[in-house]
C-alpha positions as CSV (number, residue, x, y, z in Angstrom):
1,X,27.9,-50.9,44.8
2,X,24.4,-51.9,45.6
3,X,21.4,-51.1,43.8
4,X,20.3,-49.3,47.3
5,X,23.4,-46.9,47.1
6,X,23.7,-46.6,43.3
7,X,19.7,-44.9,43.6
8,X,21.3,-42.8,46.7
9,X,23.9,-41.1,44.9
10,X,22.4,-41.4,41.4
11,X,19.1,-39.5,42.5
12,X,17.1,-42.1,40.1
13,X,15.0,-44.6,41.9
14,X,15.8,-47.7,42.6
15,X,12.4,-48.8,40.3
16,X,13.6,-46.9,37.4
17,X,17.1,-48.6,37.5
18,X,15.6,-52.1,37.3
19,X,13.1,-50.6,34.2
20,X,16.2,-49.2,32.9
21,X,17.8,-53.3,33.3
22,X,14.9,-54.5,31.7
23,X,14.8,-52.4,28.7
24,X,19.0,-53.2,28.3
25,X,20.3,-49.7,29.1
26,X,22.1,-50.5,31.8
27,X,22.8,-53.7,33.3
28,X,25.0,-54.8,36.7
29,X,28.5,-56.3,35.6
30,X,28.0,-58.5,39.1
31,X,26.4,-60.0,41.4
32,X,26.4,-60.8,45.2
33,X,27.2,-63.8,47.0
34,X,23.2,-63.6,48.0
35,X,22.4,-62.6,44.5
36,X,22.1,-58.9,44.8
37,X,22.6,-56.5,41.9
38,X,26.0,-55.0,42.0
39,X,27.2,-52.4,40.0
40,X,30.8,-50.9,38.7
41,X,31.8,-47.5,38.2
42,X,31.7,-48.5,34.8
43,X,27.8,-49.1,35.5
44,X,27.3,-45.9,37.3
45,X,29.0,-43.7,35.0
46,X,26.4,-45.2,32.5
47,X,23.5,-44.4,34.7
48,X,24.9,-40.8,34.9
49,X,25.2,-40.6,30.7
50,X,21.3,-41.9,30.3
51,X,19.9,-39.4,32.9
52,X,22.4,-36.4,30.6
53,X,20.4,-37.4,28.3
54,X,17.3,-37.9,28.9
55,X,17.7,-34.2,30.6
56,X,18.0,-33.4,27.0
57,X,14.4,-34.1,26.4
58,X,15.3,-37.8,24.5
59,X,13.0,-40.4,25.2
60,X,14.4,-43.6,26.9
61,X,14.3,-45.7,23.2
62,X,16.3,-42.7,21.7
63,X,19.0,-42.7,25.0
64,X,19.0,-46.3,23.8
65,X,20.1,-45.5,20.1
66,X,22.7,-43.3,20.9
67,X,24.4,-45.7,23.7
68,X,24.5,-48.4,21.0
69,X,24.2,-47.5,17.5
70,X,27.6,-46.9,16.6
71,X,26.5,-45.0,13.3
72,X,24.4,-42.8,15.5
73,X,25.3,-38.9,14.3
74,X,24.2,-37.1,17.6
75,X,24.4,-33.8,15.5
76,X,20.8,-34.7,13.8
77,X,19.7,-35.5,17.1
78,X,20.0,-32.0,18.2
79,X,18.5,-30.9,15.3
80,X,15.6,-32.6,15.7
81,X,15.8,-32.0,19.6
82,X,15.9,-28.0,18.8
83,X,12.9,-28.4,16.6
84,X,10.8,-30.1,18.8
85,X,11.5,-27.7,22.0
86,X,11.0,-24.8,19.7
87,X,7.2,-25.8,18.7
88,X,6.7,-26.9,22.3
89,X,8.1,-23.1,23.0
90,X,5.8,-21.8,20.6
91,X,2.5,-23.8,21.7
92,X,3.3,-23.2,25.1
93,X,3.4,-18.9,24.0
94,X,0.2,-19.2,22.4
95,X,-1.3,-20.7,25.4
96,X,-0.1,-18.3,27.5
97,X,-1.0,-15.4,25.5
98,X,-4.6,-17.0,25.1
99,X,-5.1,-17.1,28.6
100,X,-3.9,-13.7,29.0
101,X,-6.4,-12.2,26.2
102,X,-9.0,-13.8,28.0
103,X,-8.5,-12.9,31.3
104,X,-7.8,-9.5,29.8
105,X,-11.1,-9.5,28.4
106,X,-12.8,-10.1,32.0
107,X,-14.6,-12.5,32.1
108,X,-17.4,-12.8,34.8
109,X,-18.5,-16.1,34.6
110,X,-17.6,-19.3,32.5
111,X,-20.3,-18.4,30.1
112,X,-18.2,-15.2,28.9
113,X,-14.5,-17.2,29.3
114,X,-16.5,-19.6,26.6
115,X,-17.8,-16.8,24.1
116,X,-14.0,-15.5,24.4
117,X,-12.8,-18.2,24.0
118,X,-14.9,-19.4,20.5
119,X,-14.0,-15.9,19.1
120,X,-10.1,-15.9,19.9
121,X,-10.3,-19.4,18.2
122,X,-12.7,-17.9,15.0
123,X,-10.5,-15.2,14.5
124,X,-8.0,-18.2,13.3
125,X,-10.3,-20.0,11.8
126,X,-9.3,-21.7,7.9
127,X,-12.7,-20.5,6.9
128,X,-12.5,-16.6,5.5
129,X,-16.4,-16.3,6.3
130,X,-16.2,-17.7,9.9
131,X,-12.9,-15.2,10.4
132,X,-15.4,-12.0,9.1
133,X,-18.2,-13.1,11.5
134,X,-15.9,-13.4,14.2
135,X,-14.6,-9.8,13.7
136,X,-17.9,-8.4,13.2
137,X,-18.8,-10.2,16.9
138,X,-15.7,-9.0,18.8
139,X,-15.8,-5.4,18.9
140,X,-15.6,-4.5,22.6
141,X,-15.5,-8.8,23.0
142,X,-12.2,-9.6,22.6
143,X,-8.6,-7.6,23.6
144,X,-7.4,-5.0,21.4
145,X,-4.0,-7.1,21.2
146,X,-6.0,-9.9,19.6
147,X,-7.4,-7.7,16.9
148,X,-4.2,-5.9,15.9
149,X,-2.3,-9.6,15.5
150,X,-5.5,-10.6,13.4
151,X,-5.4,-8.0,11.1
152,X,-1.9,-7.8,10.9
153,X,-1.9,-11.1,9.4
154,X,-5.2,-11.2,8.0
155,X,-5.1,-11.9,3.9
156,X,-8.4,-11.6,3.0
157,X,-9.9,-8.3,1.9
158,X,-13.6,-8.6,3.5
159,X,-12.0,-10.4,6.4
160,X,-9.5,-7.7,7.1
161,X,-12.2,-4.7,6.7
162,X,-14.4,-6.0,9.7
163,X,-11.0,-6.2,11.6
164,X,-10.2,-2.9,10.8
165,X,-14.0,-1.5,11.8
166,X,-13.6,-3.6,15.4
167,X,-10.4,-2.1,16.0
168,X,-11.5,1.3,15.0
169,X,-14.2,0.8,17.6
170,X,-11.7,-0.2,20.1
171,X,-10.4,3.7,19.9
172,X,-6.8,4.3,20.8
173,X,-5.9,1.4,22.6
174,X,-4.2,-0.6,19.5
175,X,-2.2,2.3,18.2
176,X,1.3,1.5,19.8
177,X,1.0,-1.9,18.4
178,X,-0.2,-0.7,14.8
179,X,2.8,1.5,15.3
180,X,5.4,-1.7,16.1
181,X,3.4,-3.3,12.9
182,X,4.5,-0.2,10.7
183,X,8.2,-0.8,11.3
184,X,7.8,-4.2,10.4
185,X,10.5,-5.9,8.4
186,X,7.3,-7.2,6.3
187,X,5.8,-5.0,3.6
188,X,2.6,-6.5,3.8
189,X,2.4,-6.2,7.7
190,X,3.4,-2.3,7.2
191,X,0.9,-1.6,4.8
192,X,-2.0,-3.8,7.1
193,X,-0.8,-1.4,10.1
194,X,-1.1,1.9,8.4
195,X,-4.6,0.9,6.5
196,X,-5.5,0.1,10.1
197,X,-4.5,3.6,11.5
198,X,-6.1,5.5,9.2
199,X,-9.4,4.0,9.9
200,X,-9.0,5.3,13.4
201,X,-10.4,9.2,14.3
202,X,-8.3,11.3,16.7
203,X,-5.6,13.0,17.2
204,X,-3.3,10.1,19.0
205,X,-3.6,8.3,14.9
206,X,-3.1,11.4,13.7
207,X,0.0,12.0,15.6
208,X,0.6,8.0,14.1
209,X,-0.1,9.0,10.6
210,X,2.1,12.2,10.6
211,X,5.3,10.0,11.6
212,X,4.6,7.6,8.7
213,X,5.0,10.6,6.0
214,X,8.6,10.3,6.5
215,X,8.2,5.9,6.3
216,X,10.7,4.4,4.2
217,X,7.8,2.4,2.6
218,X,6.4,4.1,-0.3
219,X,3.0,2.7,0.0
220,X,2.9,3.6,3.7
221,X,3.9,7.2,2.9
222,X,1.0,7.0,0.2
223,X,-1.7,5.8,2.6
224,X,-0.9,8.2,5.5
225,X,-1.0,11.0,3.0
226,X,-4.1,10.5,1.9
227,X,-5.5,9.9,5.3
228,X,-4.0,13.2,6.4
229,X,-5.4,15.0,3.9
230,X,-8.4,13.9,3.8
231,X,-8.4,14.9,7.8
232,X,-7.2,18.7,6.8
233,X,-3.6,18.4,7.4
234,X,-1.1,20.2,5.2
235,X,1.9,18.3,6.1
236,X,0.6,16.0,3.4
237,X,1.0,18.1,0.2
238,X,4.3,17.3,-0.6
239,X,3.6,13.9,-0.4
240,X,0.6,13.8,-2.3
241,X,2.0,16.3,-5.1
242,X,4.9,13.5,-5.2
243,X,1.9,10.7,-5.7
244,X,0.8,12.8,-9.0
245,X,4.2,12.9,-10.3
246,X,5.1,9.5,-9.6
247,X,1.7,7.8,-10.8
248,X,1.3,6.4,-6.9
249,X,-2.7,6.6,-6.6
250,X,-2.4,9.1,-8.9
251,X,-5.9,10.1,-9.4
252,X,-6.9,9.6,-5.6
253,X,-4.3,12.1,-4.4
254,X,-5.2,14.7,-6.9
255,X,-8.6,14.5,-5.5
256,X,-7.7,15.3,-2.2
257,X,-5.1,17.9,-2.8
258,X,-7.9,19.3,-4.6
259,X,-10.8,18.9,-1.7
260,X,-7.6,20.6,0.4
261,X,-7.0,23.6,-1.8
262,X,-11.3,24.1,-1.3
263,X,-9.9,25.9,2.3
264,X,-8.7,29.3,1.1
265,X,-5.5,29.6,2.5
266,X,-4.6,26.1,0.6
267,X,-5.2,27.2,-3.0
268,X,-1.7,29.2,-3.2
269,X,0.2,26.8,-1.5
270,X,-1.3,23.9,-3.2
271,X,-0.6,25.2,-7.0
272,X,2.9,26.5,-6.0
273,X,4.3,23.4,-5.2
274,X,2.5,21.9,-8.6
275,X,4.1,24.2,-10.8
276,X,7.2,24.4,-9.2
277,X,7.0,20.3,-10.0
278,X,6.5,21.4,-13.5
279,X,8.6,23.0,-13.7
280,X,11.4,20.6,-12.6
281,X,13.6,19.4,-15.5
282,X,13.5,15.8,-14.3
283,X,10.0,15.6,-14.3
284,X,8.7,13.3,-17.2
285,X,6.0,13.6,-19.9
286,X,3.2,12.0,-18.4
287,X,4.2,13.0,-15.1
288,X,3.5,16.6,-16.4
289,X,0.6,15.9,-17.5
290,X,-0.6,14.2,-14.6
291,X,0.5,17.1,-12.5
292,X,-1.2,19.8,-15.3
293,X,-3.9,17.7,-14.9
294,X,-4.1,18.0,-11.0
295,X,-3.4,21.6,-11.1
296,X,-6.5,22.6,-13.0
297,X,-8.7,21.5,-10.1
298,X,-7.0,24.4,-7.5
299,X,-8.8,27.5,-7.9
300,X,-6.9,30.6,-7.7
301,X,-5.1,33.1,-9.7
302,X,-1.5,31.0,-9.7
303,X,-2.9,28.3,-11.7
304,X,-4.6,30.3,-14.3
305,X,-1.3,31.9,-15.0
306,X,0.2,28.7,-14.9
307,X,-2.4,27.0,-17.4
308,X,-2.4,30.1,-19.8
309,X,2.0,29.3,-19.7
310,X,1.1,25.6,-19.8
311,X,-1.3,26.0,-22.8
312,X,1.9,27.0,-25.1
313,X,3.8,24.1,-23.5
314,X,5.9,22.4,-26.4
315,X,4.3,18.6,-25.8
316,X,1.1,18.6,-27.1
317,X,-0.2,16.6,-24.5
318,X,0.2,19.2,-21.5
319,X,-0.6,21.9,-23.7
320,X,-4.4,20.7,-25.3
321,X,-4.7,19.7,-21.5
322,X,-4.2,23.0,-19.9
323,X,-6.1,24.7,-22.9
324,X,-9.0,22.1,-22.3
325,X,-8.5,22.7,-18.6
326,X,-8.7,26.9,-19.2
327,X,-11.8,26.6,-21.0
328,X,-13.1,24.6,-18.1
329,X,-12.4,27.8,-15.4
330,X,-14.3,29.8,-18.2
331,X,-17.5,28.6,-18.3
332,X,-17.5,28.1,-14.4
């Protein structure tokens, strides 16, 4: 079969079979009376083999390798071929997703594609100070969806503070991704998200930071508890009378189960579930006194019958607290 024919049925060109000749891929078994190039089946069934390949994504100097070296383990090729087609996957995302922040963002003129542009490339920056100034700068510059992947991933505590007050700033817009960032398989990403949420106001992270109470995540429990109740929401007793007991930000969540209890209809509540915690035979030494210590800043009549109890307590340690605690309530 002529060259002419073999490019016909082939679909390669009858230039790239002679660059294939020249570079000893594939080369005619015959000739022509008038000197053509003739090829076999045995040629054309070659042909066929490179271009499988190649369709592969191999370059022509690896098709080569693999025709000829007989030691050639076509397995490690793969490997190599899935590993490149996975970064070209993943730069080809990233480009994609750029583009799509930015025209998000848009942008009336080339001027404002540029300062987008510069900021979505800051935010990645190596440099924790050019990160910072970048998140200080993009409040209301740059798509929410930029600033919840940045501080999602962001390691630096400065760094992931201005990230947090731009998305605050952003309102509501970046909770449903904050809320796929809390059930992230990734501690640190879960505890990024919720820090994030609580810095928002309104009611939609409220909503956010009452689901996380029941979080699987201690530390996300702990955050959205003390979020909640710093807003005014009960639901977050429990949680925060659990903090006391289990020395979990101990001191911060007695602080606010104690700013809570300041609304009347708290106080009760509040120092019922504290001494019914004390009262719990599992409960440990210092956990009792952590939680003694806890209930002597709830005002009401329930905890000074429970410090007057607590004052004859047989550890020392709860009992000189609550007696210290008593005298306190006196002199006020």
């Amino acid at each position: 079969m002529l060259i002419g024919e073999v490019a016909r049925r082939s679909g390669v060109s009858a230039r790239m079979l002679r660059h294939y000749e020249s570079l000893g891929l594939v080369r005619p078994t015959a000739r022509t009376g008038s000197g053509y190039r003739e090829y076999s089946a045995e040629d054309i069934r070659r042909v066929f083999h490179i271009e499988s390949l190649r369709s592969l994504g191999l370059s022509l100097r690896e098709v080569k390798r693999a025709l000829e070296d007989p030691g050639f383990r076509p397995s490690e090729l793969v490997d190599d071929l899935i590993r490149q087609t996975r970064e070209r996957i993943a730069e080809e995302t990233e480009l994609l997703t750029r583009l799509r922040r930015i025209g998000a963002a848009e942008p009336a003129g080339w001027e404002d594609v540029l300062r987008s542009v510069a900021l979505l490339q800051a935010l990645r920056s190596k440099s924790a100070g050019k990160r910072q100034r970048a998140a200080l700068s993009s409040a209301g510059e740059v798509p929410v969806e930029a600033l919840v992947e940045a501080v999602l991933r962001e390691t630096d505590p400065n760094v992931a503070g201005a990230l947090r007050w731009a998305l605050a700033r952003s309102g509501d817009s970046g909770l449903p991704l904050l809320a796929e960032g809390l059930r992230s398989p990734l501690a640190e990403v879960r505890r990024r998200a919720v820090r994030s949420v609580t810095e928002i106001p309104g009611g939609a992270a409220t909503a956010l930071l009452r689901e996380a109470l029941a979080h699987h995540d201690t530390v996300v429990r702990g955050q959205a508890a003390l979020a909640l109740g710093s807003r005014g929401v009960t639901d977050a007793v429990p949680t925060l009378v659990d903090m006391v007991a289990g020395q979990t930000q101990d001191v911060d969540a007695a602080d606010v189960l104690s700013a809570l209890a300041c609304r009347p209809a708290m106080a009760e509540p509040i120092a019922t579930r504290l001494v019914d915690r004390l009262a719990q035979a599992t409960v440990g030494v210092s956990a009792r006194r952590r939680l003694t210590q806890a209930l002597g800043d709830i005002p009401g009549a329930i905890t000074s019958r429970a410090l007057e109890e607590l004052s004859r307590d047989e550890d020392r340690g709860v009992a000189l607290t609550a007696t210290y605690l008593l005298a306190l309530r006196d002199e006020r």
